[in-house]
C-alpha positions as CSV (number, residue, x, y, z in Angstrom):
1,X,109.5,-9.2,35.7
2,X,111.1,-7.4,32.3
3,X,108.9,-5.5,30.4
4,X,109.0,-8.1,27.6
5,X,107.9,-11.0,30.3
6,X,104.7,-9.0,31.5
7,X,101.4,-10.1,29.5
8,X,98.1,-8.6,28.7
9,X,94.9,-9.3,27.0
10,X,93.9,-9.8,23.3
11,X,90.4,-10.7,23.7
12,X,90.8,-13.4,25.1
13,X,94.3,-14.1,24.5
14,X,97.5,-13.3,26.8
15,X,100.1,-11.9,24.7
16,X,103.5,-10.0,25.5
17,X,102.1,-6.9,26.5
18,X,104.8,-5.6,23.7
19,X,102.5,-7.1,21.0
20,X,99.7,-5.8,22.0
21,X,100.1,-2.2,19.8
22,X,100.5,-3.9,16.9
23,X,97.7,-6.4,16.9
24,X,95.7,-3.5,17.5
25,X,97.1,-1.5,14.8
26,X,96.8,-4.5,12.2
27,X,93.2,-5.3,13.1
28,X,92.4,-1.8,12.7
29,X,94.7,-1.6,9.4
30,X,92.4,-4.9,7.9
31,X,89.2,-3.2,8.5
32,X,89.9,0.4,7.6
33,X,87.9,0.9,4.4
34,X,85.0,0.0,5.4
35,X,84.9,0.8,8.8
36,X,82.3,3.6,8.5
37,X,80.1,0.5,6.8
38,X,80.1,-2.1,9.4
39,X,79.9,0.7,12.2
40,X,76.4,1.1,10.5
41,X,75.8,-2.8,9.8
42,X,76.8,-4.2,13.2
43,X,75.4,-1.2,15.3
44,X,72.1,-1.2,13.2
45,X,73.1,2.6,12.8
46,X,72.6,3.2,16.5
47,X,76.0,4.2,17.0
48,X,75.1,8.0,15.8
49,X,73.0,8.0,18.7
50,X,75.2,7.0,21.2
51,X,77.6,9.9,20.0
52,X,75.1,12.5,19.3
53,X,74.5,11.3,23.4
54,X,78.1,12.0,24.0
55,X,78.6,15.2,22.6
56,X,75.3,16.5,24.6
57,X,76.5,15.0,27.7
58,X,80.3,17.1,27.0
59,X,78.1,20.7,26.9
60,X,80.9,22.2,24.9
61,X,81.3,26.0,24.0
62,X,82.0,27.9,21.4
63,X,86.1,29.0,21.3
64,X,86.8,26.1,23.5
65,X,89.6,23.4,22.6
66,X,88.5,19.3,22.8
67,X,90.8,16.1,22.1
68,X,88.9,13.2,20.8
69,X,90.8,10.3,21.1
70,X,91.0,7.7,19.1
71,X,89.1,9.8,16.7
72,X,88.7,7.1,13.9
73,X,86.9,8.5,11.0
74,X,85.9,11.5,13.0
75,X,82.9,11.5,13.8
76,X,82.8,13.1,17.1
77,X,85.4,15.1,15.8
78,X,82.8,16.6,13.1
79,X,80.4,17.2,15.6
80,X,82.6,19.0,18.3
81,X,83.4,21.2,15.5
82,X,80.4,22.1,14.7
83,X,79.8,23.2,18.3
84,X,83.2,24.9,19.0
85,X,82.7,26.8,15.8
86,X,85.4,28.7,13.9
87,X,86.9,30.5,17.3
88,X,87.6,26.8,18.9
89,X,89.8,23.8,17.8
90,X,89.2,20.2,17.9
91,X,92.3,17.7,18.2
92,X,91.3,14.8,16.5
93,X,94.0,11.9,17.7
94,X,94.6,8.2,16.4
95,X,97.3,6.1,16.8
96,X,96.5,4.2,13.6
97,X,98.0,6.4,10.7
98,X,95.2,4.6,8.2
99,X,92.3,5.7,10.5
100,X,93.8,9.1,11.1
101,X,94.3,10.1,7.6
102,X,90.6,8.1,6.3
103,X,88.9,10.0,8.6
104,X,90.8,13.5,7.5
105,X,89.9,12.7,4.1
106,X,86.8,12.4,4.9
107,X,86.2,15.7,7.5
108,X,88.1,18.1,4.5
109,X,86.1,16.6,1.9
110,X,82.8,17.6,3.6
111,X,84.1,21.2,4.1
112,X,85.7,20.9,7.8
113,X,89.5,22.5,7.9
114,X,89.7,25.8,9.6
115,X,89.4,24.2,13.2
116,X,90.7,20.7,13.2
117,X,93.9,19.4,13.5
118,X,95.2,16.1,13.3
119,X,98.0,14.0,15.2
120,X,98.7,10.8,15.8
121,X,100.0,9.3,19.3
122,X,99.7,7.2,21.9
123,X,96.9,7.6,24.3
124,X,99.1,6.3,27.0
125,X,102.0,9.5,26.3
126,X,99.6,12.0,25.0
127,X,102.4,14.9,23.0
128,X,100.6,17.5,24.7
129,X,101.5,20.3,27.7
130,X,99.7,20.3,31.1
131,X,96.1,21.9,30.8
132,X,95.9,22.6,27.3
133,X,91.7,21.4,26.6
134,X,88.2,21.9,28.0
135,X,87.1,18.9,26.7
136,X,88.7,14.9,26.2
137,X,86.7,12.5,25.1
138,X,87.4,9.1,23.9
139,X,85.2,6.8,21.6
140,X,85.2,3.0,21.0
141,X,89.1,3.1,21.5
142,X,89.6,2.7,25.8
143,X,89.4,-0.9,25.9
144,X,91.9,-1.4,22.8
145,X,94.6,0.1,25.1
146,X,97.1,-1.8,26.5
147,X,97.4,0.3,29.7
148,X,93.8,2.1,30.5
149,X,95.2,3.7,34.0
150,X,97.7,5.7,31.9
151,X,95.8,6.9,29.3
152,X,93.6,8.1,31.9
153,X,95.8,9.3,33.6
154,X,97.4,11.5,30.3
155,X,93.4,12.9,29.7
156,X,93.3,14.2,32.9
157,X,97.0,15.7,32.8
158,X,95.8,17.8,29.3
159,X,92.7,19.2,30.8
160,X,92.0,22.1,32.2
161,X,90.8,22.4,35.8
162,X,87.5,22.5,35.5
163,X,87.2,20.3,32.2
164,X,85.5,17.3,31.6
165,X,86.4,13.9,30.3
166,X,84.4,11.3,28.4
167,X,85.1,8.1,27.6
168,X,82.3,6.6,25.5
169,X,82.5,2.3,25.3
170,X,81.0,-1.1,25.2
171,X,80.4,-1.9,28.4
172,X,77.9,-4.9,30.5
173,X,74.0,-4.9,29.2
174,X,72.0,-4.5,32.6
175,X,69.4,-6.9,32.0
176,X,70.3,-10.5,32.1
177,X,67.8,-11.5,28.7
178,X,70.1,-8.4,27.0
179,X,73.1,-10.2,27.7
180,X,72.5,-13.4,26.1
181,X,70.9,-11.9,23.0
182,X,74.0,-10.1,22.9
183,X,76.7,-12.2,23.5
184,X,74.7,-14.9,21.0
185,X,74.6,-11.5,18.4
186,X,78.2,-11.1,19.4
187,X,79.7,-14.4,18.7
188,X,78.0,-16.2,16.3
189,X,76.4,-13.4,14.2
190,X,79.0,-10.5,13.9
191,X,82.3,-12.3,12.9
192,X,80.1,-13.6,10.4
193,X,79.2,-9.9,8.8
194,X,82.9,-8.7,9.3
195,X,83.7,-12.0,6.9
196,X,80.8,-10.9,4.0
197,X,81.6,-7.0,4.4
198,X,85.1,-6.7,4.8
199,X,86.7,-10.6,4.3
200,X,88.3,-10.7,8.0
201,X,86.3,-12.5,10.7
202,X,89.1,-12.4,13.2
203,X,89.0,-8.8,13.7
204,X,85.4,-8.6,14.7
205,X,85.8,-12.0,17.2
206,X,88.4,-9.7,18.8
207,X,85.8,-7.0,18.6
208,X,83.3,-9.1,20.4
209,X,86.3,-10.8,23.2
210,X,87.4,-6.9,23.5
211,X,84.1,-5.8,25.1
212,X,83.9,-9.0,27.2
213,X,87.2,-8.4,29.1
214,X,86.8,-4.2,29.3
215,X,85.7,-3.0,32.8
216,X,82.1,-2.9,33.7
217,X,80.5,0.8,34.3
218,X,81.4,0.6,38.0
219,X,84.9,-0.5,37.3
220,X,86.1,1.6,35.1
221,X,84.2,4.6,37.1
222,X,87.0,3.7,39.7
223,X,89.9,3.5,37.0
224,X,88.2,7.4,36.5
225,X,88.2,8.2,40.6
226,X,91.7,6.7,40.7
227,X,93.3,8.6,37.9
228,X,92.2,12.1,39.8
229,X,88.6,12.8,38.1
230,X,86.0,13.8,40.6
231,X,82.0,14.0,40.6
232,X,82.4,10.9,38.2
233,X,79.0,9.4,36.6
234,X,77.9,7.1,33.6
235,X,74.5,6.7,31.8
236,X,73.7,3.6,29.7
237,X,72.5,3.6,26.7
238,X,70.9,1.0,25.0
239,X,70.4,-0.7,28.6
240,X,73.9,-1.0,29.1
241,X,75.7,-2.1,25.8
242,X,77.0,1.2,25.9
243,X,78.1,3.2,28.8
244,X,79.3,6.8,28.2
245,X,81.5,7.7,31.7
246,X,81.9,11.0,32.4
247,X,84.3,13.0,35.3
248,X,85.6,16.2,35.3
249,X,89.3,17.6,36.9
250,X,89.2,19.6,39.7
């Protein structure tokens, strides 16, 4: 099969796998402005917990080096930098220029400069040498990426030995009362608040068919084993609407 006959997902669409960057990128483009806003609205502000979570669970030092992956408006970016302090460097990478640039905006404005640099790219090809940080992480951006097993794959490449991984995402409530609040939340109440807040709907039904086709914790803990990471783990949060994974390179 050619490369322009071979399909993927789009929520819960097939599409050329071709397509599939720049659905992304437009959906992504639509909501941009206030993305920080519905992050808060649709999350009931619980998101800053699940990342304050992940940058305990990454134990970072001062003077190392991180990549955060689809770094959005940066706010694990802000908080790594923080910890690294002025002696360390945080990578914050997008492949959305919009997001990229937003959330540089935002980081300079609030006084963060001397440590963080910005640059976009692929996940999937990461424009990095072999072993160049302590720490990747990825937030909210894994399940919008076309081929997981290679961006995986380019995380563990860029570490050091010894570094950890973390890949923080939507993943499959535990309980089965959870998941039918959720999914009813998902589907019938959230498009709705993407509509009032930002006037597109059809980026946050994506949202909701995104989550619903991404690998479940013990799934994508084998995409993890598979791309090389050892000592691999998760811990749920919010009984399992968010899983933060977590495995390290030997």
């Amino acid at each position: 099969m050619s490369e322009s006959q071979k399909t993927t997902h789009f929520g819960y669409q097939q599409i050329p796998e071709t397509e599939k960057v720049k659905r992304v990128q437009a959906v992504f483009d639509s909501v941009v402005d206030r993305y920080d806003l519905m992050n808060d609205l649709m999350s009931f502000g619980i998101h800053r917990f699940w990342k304050y979570e992940t940058i305990n669970l990454a134990a970072v030092q001062p003077g190392q080096r991180i990549l955060d992956l689809a770094a959005g408006t940066g706010d694990l970016t802000k908080s790594f930098a923080r910890r690294i302090g002025t002696t360390g460097q945080v990578v914050a990478s997008d492949i959305n220029a919009a997001m990229l640039k937003l959330g540089r905006n935002k980081l300079i404005d609030m006084g963060f400069a001397s440590n963080i640099e910005y640059v976009q790219a692929n996940a999937e090809a990461l424009p990095f040498a072999d072993e160049q940080f302590d720490c990747v992480t990825i937030g909210f951006g894994l399940r919008n990426i076309t081929h997981k097993d290679k961006a995986l794959k380019a995380m563990f490449r860029v570490l050091k030995s010894g570094g950890c991984a973390l890949v923080l995402e939507f993943s499959r409530p535990i309980y089965a009362p959870l998941r039918f609040a959720y999914d009813l939340y998902s589907f019938q109440i959230l498009p709705k608040i993407g509509r009032l807040i930002t006037g597109d709907e059809a980026s946050y039904q994506y949202l909701a068919e995104s989550i619903r086709v991404h690998p479940d914790q013990e799934s994508l803990k084998s995409l993890l084993e598979v791309a090389g990471f050892v000592n691999c783990d998760y811990t749920n949060l919010t009984g399992g609407i968010v899983a933060i994974h977590r495995g390290y390179k030997p």
